[in-house]
Residue, then its C-alpha position, 0 to 999 in steps of 0.5 A: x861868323x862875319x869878319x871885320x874884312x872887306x872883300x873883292x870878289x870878281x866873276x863874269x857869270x852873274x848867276x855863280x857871282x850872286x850865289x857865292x856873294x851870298x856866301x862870301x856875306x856870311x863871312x866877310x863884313x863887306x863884299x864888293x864885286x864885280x865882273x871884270x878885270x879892269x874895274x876891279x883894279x880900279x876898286x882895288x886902288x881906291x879901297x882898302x881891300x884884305x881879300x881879292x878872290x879872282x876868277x881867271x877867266x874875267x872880262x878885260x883884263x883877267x884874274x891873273x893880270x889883276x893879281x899882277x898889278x896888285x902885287x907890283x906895290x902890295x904883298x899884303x892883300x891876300x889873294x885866292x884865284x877861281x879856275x875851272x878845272x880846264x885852266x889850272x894849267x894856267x894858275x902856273x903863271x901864278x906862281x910867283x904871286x904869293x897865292x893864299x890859295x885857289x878854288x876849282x869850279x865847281x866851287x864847293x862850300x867845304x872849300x870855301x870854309x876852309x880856304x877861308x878859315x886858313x886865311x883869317x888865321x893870317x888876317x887875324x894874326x896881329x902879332x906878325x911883325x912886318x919885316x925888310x923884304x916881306x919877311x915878317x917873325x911870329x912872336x908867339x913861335x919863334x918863327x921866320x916866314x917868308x911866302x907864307x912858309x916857316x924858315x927853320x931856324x936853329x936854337x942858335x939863329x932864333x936866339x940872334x934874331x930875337x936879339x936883334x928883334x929887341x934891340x931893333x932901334x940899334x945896331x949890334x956888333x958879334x962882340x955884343x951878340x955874343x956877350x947878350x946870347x952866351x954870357x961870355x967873352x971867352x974863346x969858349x964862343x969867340x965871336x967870330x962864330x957870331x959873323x959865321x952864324x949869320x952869314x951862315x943863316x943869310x946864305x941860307x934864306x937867299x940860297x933857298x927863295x933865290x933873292x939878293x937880300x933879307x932882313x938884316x942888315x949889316x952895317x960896316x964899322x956899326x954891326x948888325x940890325x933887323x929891318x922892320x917894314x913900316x909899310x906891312x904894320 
């Protein structure tokens, strides 16, 4: 069944192209291709692209570099390289480009089918939330992703995070995440847990993908808010 997507798919060898073409057709509403590197950069920015299946080995520029110069503004447009078997070495220098996936040549139509089953599961999720620092929640379970990997949150972290969530447009001291979450002003929860939970979770997130920053913001003297990313709507 056709999608409502559009397509970038670059190979250099016309026969592989025109046969996987046909098959990207059936699942896609538009596929446009090309073969090479330099002209499908140049397609990319002046359409709007979903999906980009790369080939490695392209004229001018090759896939991975084109993947590169995606990903220096965009971490939306999924993205799924092609190698054959002798250059999966160099999907290594991927690494670091949020793949949605890879394909090995001989490209195989069960391989196909499922790559592409996984990533209209992300395309079609409306429900993500975008958040600061391509983050985004899943509403439906609760959930942080980041890198297209679920955070594990604790009953309480997903609790403030919700919190936060509903009160996006505002900032939130730990006196009124406390009060919200447990009802309570005693000692019983003093507050002060709240600024270890959420230091807690930060160092967790930063610690774990090795970045400087995430998706609350904590505002001296104002509280604690989540950033929404516009930019991802």
């Amino acid at each position: 069944m056709k999608r409502d997507f559009t397509l970038l798919y670059v190979e250099d060898d016309p026969i592989v192209r025109e046969n996987l073409t046909e098959i990207f057709q059936e699942y896609f509403r538009t596929v446009i291709t090309t073969d090479n590197g330099n002209e499908a950069f140049k397609i990319y920015e002046k359409t709007a692209i979903d999906v980009a299946i790369l080939d490695i080995s392209i004229k001018g520029i090759n896939g991975i570099s084109v993947a590169k110069k995606i990903r220096e503004n965009d971490l939306k447009t999924l993205i799924i390289m092609i190698s054959a078997y002798s250059d999966k070495e160099k999907l290594l220098q991927a690494v670091n480009l949020n793949l949605s996936g890879y394909l090995v040549k001989p490209v195989s139509l069960e391989g196909i089918d499922t790559i592409l089953k996984k990533i209209f599961i992300t395309l079609t999720d409306s429900n993500l939330i975008a958040l600061k620092n391509n983050f985004f929640w899943t509403p439906q379970e609760s959930a942080i992703v980041y890198k297209n990997e679920k955070i594990k949150l604790t009953k309480s972290e997903r609790m403030i995070v919700e919190l936060l969530l509903k009160n996006r447009n505002t900032y939130m001291n730990a006196l009124d995440i406390q009060e919200e979450i447990f009802q309570t002003q005693s000692s019983e929860t003093p507050q002060n847990n709240i600024v270890q939970l959420l230091s807690r979770l930060k160092k967790k997130v930063l610690t774990k993908y090795k970045i400087e920053d995430y998706f609350i913001e904590n505002c001296y003297g104002l509280g604690y808010r989540v950033v929404i990313n516009t930019n991802n709507l």
